[in-house]
C-alpha positions as CSV (number, residue, x, y, z in Angstrom):
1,X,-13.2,-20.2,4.8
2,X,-13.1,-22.3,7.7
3,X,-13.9,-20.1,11.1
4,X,-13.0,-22.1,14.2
5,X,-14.0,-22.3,17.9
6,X,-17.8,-21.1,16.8
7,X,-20.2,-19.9,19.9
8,X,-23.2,-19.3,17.9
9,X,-23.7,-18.2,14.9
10,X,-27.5,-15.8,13.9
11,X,-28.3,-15.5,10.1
12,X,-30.6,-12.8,8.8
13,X,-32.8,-12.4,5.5
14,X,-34.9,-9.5,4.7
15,X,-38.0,-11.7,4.0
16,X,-38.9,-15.6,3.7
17,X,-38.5,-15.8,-0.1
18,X,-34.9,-13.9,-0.4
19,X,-31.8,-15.0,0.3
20,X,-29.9,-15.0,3.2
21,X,-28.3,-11.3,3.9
22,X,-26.8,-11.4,6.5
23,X,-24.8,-14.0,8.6
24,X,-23.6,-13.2,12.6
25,X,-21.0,-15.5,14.3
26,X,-19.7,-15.5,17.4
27,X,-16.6,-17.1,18.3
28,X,-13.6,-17.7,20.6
29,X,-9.7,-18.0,19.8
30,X,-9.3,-21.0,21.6
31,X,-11.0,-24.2,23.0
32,X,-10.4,-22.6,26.5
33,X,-11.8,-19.8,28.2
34,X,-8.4,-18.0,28.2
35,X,-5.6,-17.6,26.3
36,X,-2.3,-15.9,26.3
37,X,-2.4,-12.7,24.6
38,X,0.5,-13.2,22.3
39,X,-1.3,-16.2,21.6
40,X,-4.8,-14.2,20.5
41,X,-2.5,-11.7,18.9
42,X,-0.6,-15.0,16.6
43,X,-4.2,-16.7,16.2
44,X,-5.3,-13.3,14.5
45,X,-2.8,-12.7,12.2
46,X,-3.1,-16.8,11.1
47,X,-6.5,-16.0,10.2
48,X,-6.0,-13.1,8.4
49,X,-3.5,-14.8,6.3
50,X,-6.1,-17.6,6.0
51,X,-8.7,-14.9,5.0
52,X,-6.2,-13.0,2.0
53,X,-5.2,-16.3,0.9
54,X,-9.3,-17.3,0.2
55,X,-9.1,-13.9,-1.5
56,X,-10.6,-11.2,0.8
57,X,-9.3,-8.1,0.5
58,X,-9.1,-5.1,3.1
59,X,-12.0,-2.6,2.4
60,X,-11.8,0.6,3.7
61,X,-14.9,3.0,4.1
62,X,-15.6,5.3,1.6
63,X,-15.3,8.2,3.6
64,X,-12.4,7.0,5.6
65,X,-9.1,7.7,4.5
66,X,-6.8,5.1,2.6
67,X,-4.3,4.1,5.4
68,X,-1.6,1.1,6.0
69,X,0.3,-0.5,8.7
70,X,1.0,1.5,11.9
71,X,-0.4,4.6,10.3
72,X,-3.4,2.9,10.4
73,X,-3.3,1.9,14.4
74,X,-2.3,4.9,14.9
75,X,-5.3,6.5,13.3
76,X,-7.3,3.9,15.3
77,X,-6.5,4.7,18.7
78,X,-7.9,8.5,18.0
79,X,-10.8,7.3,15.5
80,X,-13.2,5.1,15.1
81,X,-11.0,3.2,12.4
82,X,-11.1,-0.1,10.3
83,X,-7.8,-1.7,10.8
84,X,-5.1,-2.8,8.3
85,X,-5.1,-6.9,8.2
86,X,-1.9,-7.3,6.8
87,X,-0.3,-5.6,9.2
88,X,1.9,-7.4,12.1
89,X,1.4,-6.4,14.9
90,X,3.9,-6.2,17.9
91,X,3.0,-7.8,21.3
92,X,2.7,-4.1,22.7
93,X,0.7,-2.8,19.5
94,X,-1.5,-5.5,20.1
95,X,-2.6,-4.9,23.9
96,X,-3.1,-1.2,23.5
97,X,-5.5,-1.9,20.6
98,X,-8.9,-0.5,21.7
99,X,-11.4,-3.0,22.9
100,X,-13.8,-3.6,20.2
101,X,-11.3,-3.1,17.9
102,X,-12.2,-3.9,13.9
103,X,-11.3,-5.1,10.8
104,X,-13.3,-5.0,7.5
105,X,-12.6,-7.4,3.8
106,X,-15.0,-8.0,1.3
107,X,-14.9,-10.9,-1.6
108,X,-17.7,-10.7,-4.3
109,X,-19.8,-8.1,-3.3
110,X,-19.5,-9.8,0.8
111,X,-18.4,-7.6,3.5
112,X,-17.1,-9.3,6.4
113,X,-16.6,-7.1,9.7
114,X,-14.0,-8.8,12.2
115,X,-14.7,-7.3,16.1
116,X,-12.2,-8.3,19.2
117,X,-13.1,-7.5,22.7
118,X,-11.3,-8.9,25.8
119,X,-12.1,-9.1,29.3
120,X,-10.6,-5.6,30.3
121,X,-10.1,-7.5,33.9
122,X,-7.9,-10.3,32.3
123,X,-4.9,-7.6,30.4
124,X,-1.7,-8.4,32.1
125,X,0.5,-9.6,29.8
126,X,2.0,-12.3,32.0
127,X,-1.4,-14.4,32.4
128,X,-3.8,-15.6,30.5
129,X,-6.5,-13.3,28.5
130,X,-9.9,-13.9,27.4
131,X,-10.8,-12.9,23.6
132,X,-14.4,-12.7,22.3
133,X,-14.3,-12.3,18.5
134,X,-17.7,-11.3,16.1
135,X,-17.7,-12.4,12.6
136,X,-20.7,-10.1,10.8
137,X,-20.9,-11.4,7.0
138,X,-23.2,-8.9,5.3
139,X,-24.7,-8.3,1.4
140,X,-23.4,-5.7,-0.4
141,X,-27.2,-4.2,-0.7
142,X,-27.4,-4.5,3.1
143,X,-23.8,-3.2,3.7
144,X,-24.5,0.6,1.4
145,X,-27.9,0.6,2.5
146,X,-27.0,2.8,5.4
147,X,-25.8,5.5,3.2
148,X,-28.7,6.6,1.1
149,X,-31.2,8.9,2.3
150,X,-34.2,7.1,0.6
151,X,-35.7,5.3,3.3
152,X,-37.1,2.6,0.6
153,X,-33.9,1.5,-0.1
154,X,-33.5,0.6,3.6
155,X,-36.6,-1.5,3.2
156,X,-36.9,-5.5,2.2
157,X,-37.7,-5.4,-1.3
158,X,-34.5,-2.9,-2.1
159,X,-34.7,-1.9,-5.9
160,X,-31.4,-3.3,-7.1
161,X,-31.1,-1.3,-10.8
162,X,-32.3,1.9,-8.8
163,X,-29.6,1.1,-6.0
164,X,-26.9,0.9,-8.5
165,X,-27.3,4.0,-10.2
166,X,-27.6,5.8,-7.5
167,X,-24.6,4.5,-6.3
168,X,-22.6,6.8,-7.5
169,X,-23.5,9.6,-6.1
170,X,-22.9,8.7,-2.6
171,X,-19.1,7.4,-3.5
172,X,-18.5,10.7,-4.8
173,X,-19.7,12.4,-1.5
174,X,-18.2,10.0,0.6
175,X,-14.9,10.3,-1.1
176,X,-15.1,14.0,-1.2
177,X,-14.8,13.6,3.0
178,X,-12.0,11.0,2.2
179,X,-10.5,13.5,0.6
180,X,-10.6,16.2,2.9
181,X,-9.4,14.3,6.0
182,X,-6.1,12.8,3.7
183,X,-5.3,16.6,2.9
184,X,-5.1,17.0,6.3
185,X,-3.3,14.0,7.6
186,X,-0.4,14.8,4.5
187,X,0.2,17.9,6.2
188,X,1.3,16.1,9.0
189,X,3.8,14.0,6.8
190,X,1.6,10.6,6.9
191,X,1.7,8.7,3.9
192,X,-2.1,8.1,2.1
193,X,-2.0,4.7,0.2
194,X,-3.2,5.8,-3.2
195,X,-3.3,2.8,-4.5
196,X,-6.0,1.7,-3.2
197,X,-9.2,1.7,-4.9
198,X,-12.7,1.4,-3.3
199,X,-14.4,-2.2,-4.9
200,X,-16.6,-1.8,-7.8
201,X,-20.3,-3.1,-7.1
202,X,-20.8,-7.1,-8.0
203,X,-24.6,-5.7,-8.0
204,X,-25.8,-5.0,-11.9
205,X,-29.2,-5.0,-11.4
């Protein structure tokens, strides 16, 4: 993929002779400063589009629960929520989207995290906005490290064939939350998209 308007851009390894894990970039939404913010909103859907099209899929967390389109920024404006890509959002949708709203895909065992802030003094819909977007590209080892209680799986030399089958384990509790909170939201009429299935790991050993 091609990102555009770059910053900076930080890249991370766990130690000299591995290779690279992790990958931060900075960026804009335009050559400017400012930019209108039905413009931001259009740039953002074009790179989403960009993003499916180079095959990234949305990834949802495994203990959050499976949900599309306006139930999804819904969800967000109450939780802290990954947001659906795929959706289109309206002008008005877009402006009430929290600050430091986000977006998560993965491709081959890559997660990509997609943050947008804005200058919350620059909001009025009739001038110009300013949009600061963070790219964070991140291992599959690095991204489910968080989740496991062995603190030397958080460390540099991560067993990989130790990581994997312990992997399991930690979907199933993760999904057992998932779980929970989708019961709930059902109740309230809100459609869960079963479909979905969390990616299976590109790590064998």
């Amino acid at each position: 993929i091609t990102l555009h308007h770059v910053i900076g851009a930080l890249t991370g390894v766990a130690n000299p002779s591995e290779l690279i894990s992790e990958y931060d970039i900075s960026a804009g939404l335009s050559n400017d400063d400012t930019i209108s913010h039905d413009q931001a909103r259009l740039a953002m859907l074009v790179l989403f589009k960009s993003l499916k099209q180079a095959g990234w899929q949305r990834y949802i967390s495994l203990s959050d629960p499976r949900l599309n389109g306006k139930d999804a920024w819904n969800y967000a404006s109450k939780e802290f929520y990954e947001l659906d890509p795929d959706y289109v959002y309206t002008l008005d949708e877009w402006m009430r989207l929290k600050d430091g709203s986000r977006w998560i895909l993965q491709a081959n065992g890559i997660y990509l995290t997609i943050t947008v802030r804005r200058d919350q003094t620059k909001m009025d819909t009739s001038k110009p906005g300013a949009y600061f977007v963070s790219y964070k590209f991140i291992s599959e080892k690095e991204y489910y490290a968080p989740y496991f209680k062995d603190d030397d799986l958080k460390k540099s030399a991560i067993n990989a064939a130790r990581w994997v089958s312990l992997y399991p384990g930690i979907k199933k509790q993760m999904n057992q939350i998932r779980e929970k909170t989708e019961a709930e939201l059902k109740a309230q009429g809100i459609t869960i998209d079963e479909s979905y299935q969390d990616p299976a790991l590109v790590s064998k050993n």
